[in-house]
Backbone as CSV, one residue per row, in Angstrom:
resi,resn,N_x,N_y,N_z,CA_x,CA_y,CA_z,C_x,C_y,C_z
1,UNK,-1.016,-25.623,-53.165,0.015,-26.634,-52.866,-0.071,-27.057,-51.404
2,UNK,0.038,-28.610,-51.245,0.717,-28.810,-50.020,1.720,-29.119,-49.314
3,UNK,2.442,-28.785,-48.677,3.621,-28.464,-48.265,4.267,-28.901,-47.360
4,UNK,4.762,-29.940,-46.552,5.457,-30.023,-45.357,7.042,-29.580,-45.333
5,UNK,6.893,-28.850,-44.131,8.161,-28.597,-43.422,8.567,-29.581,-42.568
6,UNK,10.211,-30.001,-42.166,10.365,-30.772,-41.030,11.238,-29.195,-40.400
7,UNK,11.077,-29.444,-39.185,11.857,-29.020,-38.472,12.535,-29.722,-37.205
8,UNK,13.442,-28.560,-36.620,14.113,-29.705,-35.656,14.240,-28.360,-34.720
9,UNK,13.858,-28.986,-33.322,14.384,-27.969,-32.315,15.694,-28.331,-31.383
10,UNK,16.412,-27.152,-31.284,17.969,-27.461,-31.219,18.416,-26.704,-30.337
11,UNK,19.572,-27.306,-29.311,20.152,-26.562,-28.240,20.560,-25.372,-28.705
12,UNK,20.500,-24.406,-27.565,20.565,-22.823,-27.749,22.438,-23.357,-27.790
13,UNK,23.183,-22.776,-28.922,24.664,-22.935,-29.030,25.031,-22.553,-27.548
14,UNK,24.803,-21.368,-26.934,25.082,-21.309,-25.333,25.057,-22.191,-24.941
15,UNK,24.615,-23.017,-24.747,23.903,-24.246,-23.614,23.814,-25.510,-23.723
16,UNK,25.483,-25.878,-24.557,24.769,-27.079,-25.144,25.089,-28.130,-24.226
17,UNK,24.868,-29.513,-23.343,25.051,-30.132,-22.608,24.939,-32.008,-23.170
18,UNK,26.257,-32.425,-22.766,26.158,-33.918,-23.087,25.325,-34.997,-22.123
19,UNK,25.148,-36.197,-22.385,24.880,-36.635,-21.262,25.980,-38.200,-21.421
20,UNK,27.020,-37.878,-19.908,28.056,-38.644,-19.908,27.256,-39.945,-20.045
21,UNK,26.128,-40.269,-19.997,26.280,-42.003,-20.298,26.149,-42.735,-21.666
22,UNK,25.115,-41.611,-22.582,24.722,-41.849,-23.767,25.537,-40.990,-25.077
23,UNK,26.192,-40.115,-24.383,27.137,-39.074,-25.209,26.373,-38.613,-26.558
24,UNK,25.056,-38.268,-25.842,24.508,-37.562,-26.724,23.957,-36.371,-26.202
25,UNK,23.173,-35.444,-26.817,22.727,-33.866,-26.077,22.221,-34.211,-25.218
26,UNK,21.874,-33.486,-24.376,20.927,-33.277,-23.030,19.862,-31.962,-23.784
27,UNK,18.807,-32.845,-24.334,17.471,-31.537,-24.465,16.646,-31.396,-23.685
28,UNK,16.303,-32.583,-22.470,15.179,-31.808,-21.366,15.589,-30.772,-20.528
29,UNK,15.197,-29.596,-19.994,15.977,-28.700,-19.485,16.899,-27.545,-20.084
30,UNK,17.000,-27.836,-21.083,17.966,-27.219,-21.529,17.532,-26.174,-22.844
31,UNK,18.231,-24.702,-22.733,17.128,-23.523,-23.708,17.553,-24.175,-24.998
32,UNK,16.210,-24.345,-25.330,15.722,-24.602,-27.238,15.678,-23.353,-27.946
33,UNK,16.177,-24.092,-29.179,15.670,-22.819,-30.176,15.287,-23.624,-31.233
34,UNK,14.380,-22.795,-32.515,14.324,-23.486,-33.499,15.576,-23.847,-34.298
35,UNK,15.955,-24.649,-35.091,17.175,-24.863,-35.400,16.857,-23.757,-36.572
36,UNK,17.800,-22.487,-37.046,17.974,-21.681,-37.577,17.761,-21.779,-39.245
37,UNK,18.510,-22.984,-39.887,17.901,-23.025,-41.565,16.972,-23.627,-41.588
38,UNK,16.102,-24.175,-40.611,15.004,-24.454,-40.619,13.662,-23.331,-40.969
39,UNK,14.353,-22.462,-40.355,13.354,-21.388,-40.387,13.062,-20.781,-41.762
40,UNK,14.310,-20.918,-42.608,14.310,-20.546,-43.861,13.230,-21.180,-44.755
41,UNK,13.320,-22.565,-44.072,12.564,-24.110,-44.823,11.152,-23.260,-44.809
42,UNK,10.652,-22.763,-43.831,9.309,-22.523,-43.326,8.992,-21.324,-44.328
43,UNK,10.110,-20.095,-44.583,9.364,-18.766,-45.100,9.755,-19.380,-46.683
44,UNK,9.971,-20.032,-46.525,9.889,-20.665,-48.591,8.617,-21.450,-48.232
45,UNK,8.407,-22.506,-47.597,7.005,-22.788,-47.579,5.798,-21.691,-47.634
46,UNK,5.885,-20.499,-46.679,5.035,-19.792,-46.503,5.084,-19.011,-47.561
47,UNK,5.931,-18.831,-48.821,6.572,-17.725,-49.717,5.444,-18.457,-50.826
48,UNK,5.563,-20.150,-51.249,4.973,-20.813,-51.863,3.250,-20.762,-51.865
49,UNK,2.867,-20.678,-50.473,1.880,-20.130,-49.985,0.906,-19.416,-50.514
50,UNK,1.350,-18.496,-50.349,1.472,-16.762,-50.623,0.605,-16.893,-52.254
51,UNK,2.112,-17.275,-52.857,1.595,-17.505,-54.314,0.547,-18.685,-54.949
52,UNK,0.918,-19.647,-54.518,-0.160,-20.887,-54.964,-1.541,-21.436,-54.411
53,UNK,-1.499,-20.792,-53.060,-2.314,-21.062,-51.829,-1.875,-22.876,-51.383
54,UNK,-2.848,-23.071,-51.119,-2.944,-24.432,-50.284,-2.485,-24.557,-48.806
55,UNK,-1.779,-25.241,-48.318,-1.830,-25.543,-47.084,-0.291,-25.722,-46.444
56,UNK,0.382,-24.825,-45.357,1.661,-25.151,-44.437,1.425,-26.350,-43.605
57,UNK,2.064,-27.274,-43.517,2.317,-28.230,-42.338,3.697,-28.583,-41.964
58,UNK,3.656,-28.259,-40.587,5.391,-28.430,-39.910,5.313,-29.464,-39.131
59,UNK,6.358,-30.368,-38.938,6.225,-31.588,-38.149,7.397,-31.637,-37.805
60,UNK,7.486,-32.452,-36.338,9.119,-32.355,-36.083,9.072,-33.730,-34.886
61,UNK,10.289,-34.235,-35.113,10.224,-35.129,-33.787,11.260,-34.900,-32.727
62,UNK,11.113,-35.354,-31.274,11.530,-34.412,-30.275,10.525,-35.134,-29.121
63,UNK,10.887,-34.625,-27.924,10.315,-34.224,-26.457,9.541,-33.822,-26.443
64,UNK,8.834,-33.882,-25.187,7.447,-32.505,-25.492,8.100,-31.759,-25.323
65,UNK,8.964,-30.829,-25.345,8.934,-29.223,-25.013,9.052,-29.235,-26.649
66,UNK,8.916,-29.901,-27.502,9.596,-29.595,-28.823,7.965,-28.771,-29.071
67,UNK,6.825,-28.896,-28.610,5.886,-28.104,-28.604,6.259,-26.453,-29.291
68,UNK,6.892,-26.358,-28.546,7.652,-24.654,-28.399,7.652,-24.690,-29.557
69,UNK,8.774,-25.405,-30.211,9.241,-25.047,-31.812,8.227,-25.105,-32.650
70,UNK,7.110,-25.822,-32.441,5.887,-26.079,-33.365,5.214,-24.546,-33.570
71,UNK,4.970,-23.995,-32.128,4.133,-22.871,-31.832,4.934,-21.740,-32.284
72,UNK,5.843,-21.744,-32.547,6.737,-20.588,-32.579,6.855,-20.694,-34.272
73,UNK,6.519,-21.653,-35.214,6.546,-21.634,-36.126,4.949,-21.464,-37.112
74,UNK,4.100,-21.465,-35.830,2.401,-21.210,-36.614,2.412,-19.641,-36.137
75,UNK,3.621,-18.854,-35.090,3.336,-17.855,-35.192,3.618,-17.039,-36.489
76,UNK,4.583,-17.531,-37.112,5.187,-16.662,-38.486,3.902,-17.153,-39.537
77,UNK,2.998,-18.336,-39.620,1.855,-18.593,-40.047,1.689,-19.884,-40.680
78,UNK,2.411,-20.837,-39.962,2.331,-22.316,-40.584,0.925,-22.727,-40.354
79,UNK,-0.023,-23.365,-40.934,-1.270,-23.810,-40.804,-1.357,-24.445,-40.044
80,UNK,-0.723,-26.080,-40.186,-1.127,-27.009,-39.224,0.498,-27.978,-38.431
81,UNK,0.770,-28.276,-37.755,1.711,-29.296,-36.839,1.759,-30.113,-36.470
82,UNK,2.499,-30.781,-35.947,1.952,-31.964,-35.754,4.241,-32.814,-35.118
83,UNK,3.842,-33.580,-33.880,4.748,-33.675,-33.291,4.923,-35.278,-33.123
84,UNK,5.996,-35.634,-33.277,6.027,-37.319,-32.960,7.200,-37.392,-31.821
85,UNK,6.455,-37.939,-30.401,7.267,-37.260,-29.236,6.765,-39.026,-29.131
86,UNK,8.318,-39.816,-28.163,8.349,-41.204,-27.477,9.454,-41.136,-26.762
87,UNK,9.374,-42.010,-25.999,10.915,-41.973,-25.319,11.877,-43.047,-26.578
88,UNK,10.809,-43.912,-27.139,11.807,-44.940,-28.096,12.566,-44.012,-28.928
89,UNK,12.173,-42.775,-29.187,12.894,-42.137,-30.272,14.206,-41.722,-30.155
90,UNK,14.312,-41.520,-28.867,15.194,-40.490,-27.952,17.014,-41.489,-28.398
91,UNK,17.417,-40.707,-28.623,19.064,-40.435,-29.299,19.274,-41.333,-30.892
92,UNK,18.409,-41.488,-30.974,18.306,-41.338,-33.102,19.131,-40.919,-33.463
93,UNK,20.129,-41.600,-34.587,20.826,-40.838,-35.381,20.166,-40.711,-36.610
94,UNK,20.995,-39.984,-37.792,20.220,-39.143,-38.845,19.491,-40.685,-39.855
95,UNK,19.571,-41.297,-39.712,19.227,-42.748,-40.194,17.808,-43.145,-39.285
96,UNK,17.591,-43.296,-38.201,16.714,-43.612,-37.169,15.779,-41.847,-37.127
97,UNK,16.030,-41.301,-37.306,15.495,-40.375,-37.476,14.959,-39.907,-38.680
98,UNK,15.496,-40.133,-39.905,14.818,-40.102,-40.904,13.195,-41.023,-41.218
99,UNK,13.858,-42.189,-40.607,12.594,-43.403,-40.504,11.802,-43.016,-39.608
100,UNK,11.693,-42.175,-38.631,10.512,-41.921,-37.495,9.870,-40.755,-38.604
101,UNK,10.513,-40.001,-38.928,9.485,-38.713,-39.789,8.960,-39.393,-41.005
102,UNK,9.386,-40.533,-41.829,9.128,-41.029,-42.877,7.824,-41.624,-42.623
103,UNK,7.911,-42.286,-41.445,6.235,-43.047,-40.690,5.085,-42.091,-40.535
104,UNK,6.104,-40.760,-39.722,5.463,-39.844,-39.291,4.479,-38.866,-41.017
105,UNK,5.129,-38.630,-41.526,4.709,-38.322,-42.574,3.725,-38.933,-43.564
106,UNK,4.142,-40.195,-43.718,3.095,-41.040,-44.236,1.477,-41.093,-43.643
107,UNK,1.770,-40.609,-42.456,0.736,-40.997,-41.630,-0.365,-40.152,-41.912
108,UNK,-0.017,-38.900,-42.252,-0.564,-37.368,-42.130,-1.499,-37.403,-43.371
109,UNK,-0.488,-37.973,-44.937,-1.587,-37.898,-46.004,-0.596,-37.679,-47.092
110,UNK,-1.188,-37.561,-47.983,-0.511,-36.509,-48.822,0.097,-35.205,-49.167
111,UNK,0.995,-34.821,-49.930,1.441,-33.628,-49.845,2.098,-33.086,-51.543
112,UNK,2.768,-32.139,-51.803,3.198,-31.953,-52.881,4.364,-31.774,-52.671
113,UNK,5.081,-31.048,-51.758,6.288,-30.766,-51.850,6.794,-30.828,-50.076
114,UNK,8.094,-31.172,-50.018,8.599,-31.382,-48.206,9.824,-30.159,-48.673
115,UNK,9.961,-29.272,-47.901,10.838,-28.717,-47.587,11.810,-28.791,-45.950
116,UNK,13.197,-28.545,-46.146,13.919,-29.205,-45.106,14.772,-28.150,-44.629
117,UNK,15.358,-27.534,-43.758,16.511,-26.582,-43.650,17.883,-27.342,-44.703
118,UNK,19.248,-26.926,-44.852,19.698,-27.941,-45.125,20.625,-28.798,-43.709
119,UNK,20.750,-28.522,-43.104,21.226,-29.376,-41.777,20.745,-28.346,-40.791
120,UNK,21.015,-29.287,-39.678,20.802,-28.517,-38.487,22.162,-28.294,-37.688
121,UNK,22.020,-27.115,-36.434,23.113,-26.593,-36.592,23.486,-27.529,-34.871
122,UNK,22.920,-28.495,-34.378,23.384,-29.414,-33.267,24.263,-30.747,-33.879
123,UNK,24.214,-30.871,-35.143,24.609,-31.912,-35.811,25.657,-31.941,-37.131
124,UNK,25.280,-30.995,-37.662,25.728,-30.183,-38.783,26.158,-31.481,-39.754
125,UNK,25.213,-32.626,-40.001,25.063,-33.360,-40.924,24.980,-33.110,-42.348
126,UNK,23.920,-32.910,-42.720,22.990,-32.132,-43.574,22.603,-33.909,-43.786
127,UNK,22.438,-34.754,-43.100,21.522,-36.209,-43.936,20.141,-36.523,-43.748
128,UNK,19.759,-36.145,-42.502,18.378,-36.356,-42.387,17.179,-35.707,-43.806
129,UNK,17.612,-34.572,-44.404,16.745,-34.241,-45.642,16.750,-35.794,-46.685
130,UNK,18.054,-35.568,-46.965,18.350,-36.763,-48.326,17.881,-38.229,-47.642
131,UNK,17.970,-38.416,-46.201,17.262,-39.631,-45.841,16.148,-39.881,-45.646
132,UNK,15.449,-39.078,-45.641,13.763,-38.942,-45.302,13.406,-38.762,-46.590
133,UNK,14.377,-38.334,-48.043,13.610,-38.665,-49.196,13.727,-39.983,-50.040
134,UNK,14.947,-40.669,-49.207,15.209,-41.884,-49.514,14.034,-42.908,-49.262
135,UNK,13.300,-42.644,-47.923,12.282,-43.604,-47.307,11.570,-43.243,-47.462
136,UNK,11.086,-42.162,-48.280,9.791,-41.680,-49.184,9.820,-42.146,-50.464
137,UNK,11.051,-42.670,-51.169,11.107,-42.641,-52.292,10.769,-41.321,-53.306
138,UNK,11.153,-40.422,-53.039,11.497,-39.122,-53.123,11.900,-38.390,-54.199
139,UNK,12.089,-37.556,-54.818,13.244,-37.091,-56.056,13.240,-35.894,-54.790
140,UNK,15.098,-35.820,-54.672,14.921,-34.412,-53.728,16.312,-33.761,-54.194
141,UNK,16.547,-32.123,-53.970,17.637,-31.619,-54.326,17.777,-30.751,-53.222
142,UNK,19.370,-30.885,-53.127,19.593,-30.622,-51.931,20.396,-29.122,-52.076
143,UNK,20.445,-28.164,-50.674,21.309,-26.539,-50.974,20.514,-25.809,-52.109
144,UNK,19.173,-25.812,-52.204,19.225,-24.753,-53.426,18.375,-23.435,-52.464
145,UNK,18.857,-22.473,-53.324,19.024,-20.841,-53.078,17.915,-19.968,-53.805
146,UNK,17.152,-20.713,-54.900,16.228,-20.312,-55.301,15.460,-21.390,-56.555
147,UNK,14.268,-20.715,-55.958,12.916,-21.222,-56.287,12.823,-20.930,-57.857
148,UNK,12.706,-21.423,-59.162,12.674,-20.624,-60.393,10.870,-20.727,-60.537
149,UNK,10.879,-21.532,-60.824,9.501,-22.263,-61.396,8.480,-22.801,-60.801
150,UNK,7.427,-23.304,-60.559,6.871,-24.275,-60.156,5.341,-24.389,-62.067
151,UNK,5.022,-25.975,-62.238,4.222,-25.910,-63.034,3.710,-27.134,-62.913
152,UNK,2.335,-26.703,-61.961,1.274,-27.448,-60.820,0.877,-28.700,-62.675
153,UNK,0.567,-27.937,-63.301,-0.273,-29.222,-64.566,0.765,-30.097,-65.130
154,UNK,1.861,-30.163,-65.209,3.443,-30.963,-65.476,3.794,-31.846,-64.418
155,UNK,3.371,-30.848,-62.826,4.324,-31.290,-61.808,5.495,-31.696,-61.423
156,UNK,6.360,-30.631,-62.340,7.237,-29.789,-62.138,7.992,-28.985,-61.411
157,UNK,8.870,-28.807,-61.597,9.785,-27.644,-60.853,11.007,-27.277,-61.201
158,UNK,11.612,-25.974,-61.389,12.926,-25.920,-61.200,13.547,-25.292,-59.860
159,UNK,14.659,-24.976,-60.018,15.544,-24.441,-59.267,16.982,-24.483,-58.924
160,UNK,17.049,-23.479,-58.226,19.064,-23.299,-58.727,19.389,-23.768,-57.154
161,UNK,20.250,-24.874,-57.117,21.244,-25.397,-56.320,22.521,-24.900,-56.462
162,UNK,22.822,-24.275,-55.205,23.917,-23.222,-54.828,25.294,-24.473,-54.566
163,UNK,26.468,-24.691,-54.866,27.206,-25.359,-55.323,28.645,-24.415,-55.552
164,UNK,30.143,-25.183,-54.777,31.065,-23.830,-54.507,31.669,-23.153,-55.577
165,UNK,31.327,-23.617,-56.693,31.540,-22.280,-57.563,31.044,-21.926,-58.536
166,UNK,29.381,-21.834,-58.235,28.598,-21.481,-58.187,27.288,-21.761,-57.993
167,UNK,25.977,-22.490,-59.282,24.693,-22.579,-58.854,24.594,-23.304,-60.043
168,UNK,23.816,-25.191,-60.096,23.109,-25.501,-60.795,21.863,-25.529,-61.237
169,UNK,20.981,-25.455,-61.938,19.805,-25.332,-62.340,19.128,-26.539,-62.225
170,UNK,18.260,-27.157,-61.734,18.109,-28.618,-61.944,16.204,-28.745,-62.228
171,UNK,15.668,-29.133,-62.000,14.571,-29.611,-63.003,13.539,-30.966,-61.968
172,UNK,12.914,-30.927,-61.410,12.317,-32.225,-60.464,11.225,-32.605,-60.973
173,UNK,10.678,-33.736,-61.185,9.002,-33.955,-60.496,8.510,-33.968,-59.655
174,UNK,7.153,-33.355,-59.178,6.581,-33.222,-57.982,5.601,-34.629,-57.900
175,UNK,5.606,-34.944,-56.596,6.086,-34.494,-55.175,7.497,-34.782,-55.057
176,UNK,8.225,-33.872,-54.369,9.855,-33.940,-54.327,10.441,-33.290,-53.110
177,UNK,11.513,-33.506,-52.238,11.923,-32.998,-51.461,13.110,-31.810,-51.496
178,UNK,13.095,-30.773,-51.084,13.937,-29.976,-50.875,14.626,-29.590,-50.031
179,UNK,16.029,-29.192,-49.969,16.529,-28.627,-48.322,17.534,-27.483,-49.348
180,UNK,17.255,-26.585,-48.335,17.583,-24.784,-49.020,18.222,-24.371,-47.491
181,UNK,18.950,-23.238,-48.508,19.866,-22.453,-48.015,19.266,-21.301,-47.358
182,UNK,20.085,-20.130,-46.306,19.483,-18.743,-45.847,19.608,-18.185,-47.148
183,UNK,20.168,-18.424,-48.246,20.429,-17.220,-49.604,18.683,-17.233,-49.829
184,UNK,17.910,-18.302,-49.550,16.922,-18.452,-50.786,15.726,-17.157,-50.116
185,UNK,15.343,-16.445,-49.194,14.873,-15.651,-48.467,15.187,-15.152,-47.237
186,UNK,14.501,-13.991,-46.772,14.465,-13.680,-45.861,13.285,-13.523,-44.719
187,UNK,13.352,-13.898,-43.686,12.359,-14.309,-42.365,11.735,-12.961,-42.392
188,UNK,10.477,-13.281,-42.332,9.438,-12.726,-42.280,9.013,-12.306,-40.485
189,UNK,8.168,-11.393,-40.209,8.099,-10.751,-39.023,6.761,-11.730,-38.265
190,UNK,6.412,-12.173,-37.416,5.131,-13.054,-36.782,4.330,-12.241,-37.141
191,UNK,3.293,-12.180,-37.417,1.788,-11.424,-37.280,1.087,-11.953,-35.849
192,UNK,0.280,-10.729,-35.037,-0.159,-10.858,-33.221,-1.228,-12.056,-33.736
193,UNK,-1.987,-12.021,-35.048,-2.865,-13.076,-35.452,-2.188,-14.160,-35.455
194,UNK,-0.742,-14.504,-35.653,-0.324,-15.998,-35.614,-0.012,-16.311,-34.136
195,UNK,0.347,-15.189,-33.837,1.311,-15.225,-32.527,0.036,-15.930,-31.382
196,UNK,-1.247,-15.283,-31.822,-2.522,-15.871,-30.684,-2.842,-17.130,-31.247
197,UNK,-2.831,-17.775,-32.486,-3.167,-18.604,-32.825,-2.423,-19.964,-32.311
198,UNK,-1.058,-19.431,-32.284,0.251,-20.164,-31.451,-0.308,-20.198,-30.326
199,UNK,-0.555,-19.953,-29.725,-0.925,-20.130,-27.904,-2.389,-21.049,-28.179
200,UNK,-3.018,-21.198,-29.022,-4.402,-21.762,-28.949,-4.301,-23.163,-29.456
201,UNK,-3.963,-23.383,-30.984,-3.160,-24.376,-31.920,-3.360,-26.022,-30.460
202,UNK,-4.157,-26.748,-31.172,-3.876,-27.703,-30.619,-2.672,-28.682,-31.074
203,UNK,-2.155,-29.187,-30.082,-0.557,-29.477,-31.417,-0.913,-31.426,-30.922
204,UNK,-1.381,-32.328,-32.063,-1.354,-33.428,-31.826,-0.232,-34.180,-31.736
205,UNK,0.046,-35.591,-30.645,1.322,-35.771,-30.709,0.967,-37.576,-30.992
206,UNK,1.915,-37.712,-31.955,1.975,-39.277,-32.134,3.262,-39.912,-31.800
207,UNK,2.679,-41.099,-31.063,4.538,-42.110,-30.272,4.397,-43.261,-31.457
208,UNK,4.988,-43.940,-30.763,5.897,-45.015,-31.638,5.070,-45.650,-31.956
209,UNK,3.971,-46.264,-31.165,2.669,-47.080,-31.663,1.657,-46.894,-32.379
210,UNK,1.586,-44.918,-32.441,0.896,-44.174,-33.022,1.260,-44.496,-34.630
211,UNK,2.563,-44.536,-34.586,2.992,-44.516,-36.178,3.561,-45.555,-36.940
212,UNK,3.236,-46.721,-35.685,3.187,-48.085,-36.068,4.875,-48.564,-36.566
213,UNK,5.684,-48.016,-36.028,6.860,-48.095,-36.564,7.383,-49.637,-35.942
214,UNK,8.923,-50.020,-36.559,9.514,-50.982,-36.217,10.381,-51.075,-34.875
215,UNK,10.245,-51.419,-34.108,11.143,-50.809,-32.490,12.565,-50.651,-32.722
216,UNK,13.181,-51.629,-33.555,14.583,-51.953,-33.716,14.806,-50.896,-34.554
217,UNK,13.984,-50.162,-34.911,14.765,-48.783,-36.020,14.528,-47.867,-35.620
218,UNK,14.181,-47.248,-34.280,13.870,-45.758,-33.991,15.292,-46.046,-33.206
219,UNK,15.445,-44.711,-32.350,16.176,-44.655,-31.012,17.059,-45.333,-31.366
220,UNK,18.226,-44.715,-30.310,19.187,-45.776,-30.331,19.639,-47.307,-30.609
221,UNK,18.995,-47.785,-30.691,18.354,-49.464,-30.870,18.338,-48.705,-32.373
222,UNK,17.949,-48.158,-33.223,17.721,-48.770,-34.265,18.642,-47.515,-35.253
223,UNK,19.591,-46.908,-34.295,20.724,-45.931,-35.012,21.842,-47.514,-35.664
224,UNK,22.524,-46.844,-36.770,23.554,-47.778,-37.241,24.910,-46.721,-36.690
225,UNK,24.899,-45.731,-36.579,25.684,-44.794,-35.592,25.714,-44.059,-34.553
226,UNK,26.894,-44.863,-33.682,26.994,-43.881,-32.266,28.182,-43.428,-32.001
227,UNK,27.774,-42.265,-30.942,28.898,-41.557,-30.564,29.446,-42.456,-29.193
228,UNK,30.798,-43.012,-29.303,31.446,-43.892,-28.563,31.859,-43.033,-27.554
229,UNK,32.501,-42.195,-27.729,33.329,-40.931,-26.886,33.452,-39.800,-27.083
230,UNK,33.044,-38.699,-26.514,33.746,-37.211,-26.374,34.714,-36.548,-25.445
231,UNK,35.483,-35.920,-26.130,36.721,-35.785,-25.552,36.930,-34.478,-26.135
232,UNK,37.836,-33.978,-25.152,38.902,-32.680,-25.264,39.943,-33.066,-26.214
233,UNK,40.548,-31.873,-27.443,41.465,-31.926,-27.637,42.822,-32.321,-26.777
234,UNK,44.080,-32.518,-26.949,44.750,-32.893,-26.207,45.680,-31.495,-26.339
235,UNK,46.513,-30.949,-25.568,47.805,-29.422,-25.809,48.716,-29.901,-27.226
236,UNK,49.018,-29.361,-27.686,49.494,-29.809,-29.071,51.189,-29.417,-28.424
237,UNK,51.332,-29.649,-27.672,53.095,-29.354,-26.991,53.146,-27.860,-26.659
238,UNK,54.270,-27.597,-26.603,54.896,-26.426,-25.933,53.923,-24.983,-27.198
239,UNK,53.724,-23.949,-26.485,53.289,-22.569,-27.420,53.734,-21.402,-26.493
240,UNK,54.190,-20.828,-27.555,54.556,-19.031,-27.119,53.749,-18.424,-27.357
241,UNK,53.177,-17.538,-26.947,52.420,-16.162,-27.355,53.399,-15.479,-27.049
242,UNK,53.146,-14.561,-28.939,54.295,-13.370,-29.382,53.238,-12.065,-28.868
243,UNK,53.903,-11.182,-27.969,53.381,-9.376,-27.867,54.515,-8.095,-28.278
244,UNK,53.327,-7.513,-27.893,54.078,-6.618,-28.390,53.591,-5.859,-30.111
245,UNK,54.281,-4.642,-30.565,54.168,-4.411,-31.833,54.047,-5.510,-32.473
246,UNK,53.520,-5.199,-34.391,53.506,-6.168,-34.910,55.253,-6.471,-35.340
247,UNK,55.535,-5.251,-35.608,57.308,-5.822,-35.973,57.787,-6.319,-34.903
248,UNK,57.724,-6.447,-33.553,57.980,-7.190,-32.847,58.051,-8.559,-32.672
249,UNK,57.019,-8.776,-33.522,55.940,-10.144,-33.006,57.012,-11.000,-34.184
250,UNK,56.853,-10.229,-35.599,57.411,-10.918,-36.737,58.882,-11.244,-36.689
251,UNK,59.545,-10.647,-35.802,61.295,-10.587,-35.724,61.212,-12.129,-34.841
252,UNK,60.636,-11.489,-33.551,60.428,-13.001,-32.736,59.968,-14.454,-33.093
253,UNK,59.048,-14.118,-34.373,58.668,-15.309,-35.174,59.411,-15.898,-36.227
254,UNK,60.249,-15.156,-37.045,61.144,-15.913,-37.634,62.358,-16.156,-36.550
255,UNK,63.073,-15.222,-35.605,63.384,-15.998,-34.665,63.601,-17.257,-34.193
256,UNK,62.421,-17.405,-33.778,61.121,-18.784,-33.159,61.609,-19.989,-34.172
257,UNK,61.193,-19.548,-35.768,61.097,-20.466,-36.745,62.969,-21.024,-36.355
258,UNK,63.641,-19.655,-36.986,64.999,-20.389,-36.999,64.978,-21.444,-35.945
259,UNK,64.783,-21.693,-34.978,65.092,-22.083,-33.611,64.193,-23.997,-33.925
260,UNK,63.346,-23.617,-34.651,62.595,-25.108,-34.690,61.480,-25.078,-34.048
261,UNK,61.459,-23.859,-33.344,60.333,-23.717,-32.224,58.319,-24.026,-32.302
262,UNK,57.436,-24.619,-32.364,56.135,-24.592,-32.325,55.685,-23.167,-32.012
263,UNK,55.214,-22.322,-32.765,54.600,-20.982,-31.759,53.391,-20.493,-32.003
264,UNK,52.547,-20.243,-31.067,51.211,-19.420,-31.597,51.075,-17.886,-31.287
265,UNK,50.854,-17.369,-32.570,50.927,-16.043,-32.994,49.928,-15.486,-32.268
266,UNK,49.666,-14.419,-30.917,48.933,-13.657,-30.407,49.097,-12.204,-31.651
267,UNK,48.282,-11.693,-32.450,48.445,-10.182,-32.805,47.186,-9.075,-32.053
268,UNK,47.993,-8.676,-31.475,46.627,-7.467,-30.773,45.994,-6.377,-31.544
């Protein structure tokens, strides 16, 4: 099988920084990580692997430092990478971003199956999967937790989509897109063989001209959504913090209530 992963590299939650003019992240400078269900995306690719053979490919768009996330993902043993770094790209929403990987992807070849985290955790969308299978023209299912089937001569697949009370079974044709949950495995350890291969890995990078895209649809220029303003909550009025025992706290709180009072419950 062949396989693409997208991934996305994403502010370390510590560190996350706006930039007051564009009110969007600040990623140059600032500690990356791989975005976390992404990683999941990768050891189901590599799980698929394992069993069917064929070929890992991870692609992601980003900055150059997004390098990092590429290398850090051929250490666990992705085959090949591949990066679509421009400044046109730079503050994409999940719409403008779907269309840069959709170019980006096309570009590469063929494949059998795209696997996706299901959102990332700087955005906590979950749209870029379902939009990048939209501009593939795609069959894709989204949240599933496990892999049942695959049947390469049908081109086929099942699998159970995790759903809140409980899990559907659903049924695809391949080639098809997926975005899965942490239920569906667990991360695998780097091997020192990937880990050197990561430091060597030439990682090719394609811009906007590379992938022949439309200018008015990458980047900002070609988002249909922006972030206008960020702001602080505002004090929600007057608050008590109750101490003391808990029977303390509860006498003072119906108290409080009789009284009409707003209060926020400290319990130690």
């Amino acid at each position: 099988m062949d396989i693409l992963v997208c991934i996305k590299q994403v502010p370390d939650t510590k560190d996350i920084k706006l930039d007051p003019e564009t009110n969007t992240l600040k990623r140059e400078g600032v500690e990356s990580i791989v975005n976390p269900f992404d990683m999941y995306a990768v050891e189901t690719a590599l799980m698929l692997k394992d069993e069917w053979g064929g070929t890992v490919r991870a692609v992601t768009m980003g900055p150059p430092q997004a390098e990092q996330a590429l290398r850090e993902v051929v250490s666990y043993g992705v085959d090949e990478v591949a990066l679509f770094s421009d400044r046109a790209f730079a503050g994409a929403d999940t719409w403008a971003t779907a269309y840069t990987l959709a170019k980006g992807i096309r570009k590469l070849g063929d494949f059998d199956l795209i696997i996706c985290g299901k959102q990332a955790v700087d955005g906590d969308t979950a749209q870029v999967g379902p939009g990048l299978a939209q501009q593939l023209d795609l069959p894709f299912i989204t949240f599933v937790r496990r892999i049942v089937k695959i049947e390469l001569d049908s081109r086929t697949m099942v699998v159970e989509r995790l759903m809140d009370d409980g899990y559907d079974v659903v049924e695809t044709s391949l080639p098809a897109l997926l975005t899965v949950v942490k239920e569906i495995n667990e991360l695998r350890v780097p091997s020192l063989k990937g880990k050197m291969k990561a430091k060597k890995i030439d990682i090719p990078i394609y811009s906007a001209a590379d992938l022949e895209v439309d200018p008015d649809s990458v980047g900002l220029t070609g988002s249909y959504t922006q972030v206008i303003e960020v702001f602080a909550p505002k004090p929600r009025g007057n608050r008590i913090i109750l101490e003391g025992e808990t029977e303390e706290q509860v006498e003072k709180l119906l108290n409080g209530l009789t009284k009409d009072k707003v209060l926020s419950v400290k319990i130690d």
